[in-house]
N, C-alpha and C positions, 0 to 999 in steps of 0.2 A: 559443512555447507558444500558439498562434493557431489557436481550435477554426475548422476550414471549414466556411463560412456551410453549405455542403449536408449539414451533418451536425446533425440536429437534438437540440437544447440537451434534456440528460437533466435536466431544474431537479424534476422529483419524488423522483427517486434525490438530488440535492443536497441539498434541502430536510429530505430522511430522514436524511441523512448531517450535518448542518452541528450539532446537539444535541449531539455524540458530537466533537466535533474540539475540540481541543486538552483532552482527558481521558486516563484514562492506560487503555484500551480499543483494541485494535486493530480496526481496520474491516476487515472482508474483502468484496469483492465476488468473486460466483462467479457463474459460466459460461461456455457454449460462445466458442470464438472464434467472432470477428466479431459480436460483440452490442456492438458501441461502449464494453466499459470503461476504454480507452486513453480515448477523450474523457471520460470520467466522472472521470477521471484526470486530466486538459489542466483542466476546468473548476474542479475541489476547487486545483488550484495556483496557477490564475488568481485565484479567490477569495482564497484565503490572502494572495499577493504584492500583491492591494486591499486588501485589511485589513491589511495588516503589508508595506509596501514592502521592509524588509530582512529578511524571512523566509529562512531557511537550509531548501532545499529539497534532499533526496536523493534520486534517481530513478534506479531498477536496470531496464532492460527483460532479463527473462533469456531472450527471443527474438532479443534483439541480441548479434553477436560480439563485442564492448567487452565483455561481463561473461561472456566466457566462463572467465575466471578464478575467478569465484564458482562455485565445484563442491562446494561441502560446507557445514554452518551455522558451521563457525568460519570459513571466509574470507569468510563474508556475513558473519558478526559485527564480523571483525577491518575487514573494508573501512570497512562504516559507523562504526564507531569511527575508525577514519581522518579520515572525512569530515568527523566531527560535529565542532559545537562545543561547549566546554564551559558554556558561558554562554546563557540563551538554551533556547528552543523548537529541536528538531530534526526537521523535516516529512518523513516516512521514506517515499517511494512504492517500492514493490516487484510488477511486473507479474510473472503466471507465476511465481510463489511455488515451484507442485511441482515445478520442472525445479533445484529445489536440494535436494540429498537433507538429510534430517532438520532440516528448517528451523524447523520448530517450534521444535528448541534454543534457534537464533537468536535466533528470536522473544521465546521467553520472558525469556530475556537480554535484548533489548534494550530489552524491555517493563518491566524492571527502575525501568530511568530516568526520572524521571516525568515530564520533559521533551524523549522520543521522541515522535511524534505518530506513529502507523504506518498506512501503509493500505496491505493490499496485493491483486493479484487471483488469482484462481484458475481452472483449467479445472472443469468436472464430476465429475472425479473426485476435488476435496476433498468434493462434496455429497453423499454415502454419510455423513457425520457424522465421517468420521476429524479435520475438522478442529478441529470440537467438545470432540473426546476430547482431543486433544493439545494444545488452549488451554481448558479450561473454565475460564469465569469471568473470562478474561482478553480475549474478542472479540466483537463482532456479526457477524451473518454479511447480506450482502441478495444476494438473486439475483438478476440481472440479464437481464432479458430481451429483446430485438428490440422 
């Protein structure tokens, strides 16, 4: 989980971000690919595993073939449930959220538990507000930019 030195440390996005973690809020960062939220992603986990050495971290990339099985919000539900433990903070990263159809389900579900911690990313087309609509009250949203 080792940010490269040439990739430069997004510590304002963190700093916006670090208020908001371990609440029972979902974080979403939105934007185009290749704006660095995968490192924005590497650093919030790095942080965490410094503050809490045995943090129980979940990480879905759903532009990776390993979670091509996650194809609907119940097998994102059911998976993470798998994963989690029942004891304990459960630190839920989830890259490329929209390439899971009705994830918000998930979301909401899993948002239930008020010891999920969730952060996950999105392209530009959650930023029309759909993602607003189908979590109010239950997310932050920051945009991320280059």
């Amino acid at each position: 989980m080792n940010i490269p030195d040439s990739i430069k440390q997004r510590d304002s996005y963190i700093e916006r971000i670090k208020p908001f973690m371990r609440t029972p809020i979902i974080k979403v960062m939105l934007g185009q690919q290749r704006v660095v939220k995968s490192y924005i992603f590497l650093q919030l986990m790095q942080l965490i595993k410094t503050e809490e050495p045995d943090a129980h971290i979940i990480y879905i990339n759903k532009e990776e073939l390993e979670f091509a099985f996650i194809d609907s919000a119940i097998s994102l539900n059911d998976y993470i449930l798998s994963q989690s433990r029942p004891d304990g903070w459960n630190y839920i990263f989830i890259e490329e959220i929209q390439y899971v159809p009705e994830f918000e389900r998930a979301l909401r579900s899993l948002f239930l538990n008020t010891k999920n911690d969730l952060y996950v990313t999105g392209n530009t087309k959650l930023m029309s507000g759909e993602l607003a609509t189908y979590l109010t009250g239950r997310c932050i949203e920051w945009k991320i930019d280059n």
